[in-house]
C-alpha positions in Angstrom: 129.6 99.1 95.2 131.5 102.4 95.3 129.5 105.7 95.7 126.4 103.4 97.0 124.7 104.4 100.0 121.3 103.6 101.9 120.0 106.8 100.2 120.3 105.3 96.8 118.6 101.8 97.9 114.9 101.2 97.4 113.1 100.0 100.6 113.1 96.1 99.1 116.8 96.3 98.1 117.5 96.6 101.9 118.0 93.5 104.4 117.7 94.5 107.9 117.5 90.9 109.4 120.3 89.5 110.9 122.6 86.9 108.6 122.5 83.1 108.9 125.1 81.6 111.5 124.8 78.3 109.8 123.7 76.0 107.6 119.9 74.0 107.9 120.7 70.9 105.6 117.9 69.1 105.1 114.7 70.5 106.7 112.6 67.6 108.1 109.7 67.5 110.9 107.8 64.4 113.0 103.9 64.4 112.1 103.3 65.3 115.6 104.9 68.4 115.0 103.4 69.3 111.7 99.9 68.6 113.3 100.9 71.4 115.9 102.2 73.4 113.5 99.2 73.4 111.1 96.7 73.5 114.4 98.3 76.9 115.8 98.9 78.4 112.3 102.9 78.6 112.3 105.2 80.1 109.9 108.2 77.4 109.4 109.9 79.4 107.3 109.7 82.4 110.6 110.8 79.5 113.0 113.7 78.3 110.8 114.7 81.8 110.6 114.7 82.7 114.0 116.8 79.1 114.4 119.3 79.6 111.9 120.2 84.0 113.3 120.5 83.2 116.6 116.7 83.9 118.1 116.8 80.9 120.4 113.5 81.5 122.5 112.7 79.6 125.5 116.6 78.4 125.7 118.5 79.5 129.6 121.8 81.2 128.9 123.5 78.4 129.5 122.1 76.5 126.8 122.3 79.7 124.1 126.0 79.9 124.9 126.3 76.4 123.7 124.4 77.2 120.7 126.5 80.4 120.5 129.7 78.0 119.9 127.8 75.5 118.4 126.9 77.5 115.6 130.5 78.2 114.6 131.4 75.0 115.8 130.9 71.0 114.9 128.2 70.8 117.2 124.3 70.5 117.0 122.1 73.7 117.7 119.0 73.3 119.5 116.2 76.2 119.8 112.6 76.1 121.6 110.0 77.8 120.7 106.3 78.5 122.2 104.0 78.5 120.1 101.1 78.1 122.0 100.1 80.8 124.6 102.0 82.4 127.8 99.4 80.1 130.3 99.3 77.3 127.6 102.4 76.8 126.2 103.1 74.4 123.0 106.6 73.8 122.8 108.5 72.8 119.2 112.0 72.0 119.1 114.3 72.7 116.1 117.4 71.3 116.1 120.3 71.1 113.4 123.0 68.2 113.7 126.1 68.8 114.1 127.5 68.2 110.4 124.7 70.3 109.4 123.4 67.9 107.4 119.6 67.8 108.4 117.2 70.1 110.6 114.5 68.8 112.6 111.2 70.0 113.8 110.0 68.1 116.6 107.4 68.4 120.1 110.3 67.8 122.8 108.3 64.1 123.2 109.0 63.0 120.1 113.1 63.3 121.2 
């Protein structure tokens, strides 16, 4: 809008988090994940989030390069996130297929 700056916003009219890079689809999860998930006291909607703008965790640089062109791409995205502690880890995967039809939370075992 014309004449609009930051100055005229209100504190909740402003968006400071980074945009989505693509689409979830459906949002499923395994049971094993959910348990983990409810044991550790997760957000989802945080871990989605942090999937679908790019904060992709535990991932080398090789592997967020991929997810880098993946995300403008036709191919899946993968992220890993701890969610247990640094000297006990508890790793979740998300990951979104490629068509971007469905998103899945799963324990790396459950792959």
């Amino acid at each position: 809008m014309p004449g609009t700056t930051l100055d005229h916003l209100r504190p909740d009219q402003i968006c400071d988090e980074p945009p989505a890079l693509f689409s979830l689809g459906n949002v499923v999860a395994t049971p094993a994940a959910l348990a983990l998930i409810q044991k550790h006291g997760v957000s989802v909607p945080q871990l989605l989030n942090r999937h679908q703008t790019g904060d992709w965790q535990e991932l080398c640089a090789e592997d967020r390069n991929v997810n880098w062109r993946a995300a403008f791409g036709c191919e899946r995205v993968l992220s890993a996130f701890n969610i247990g502690s640094k000297d006990h880890p508890v790793r979740l995967w998300i990951i979104t297929e490629w068509d971007r039809s469905v998103t899945t939370i799963l324990r790396p075992q459950d792959y």
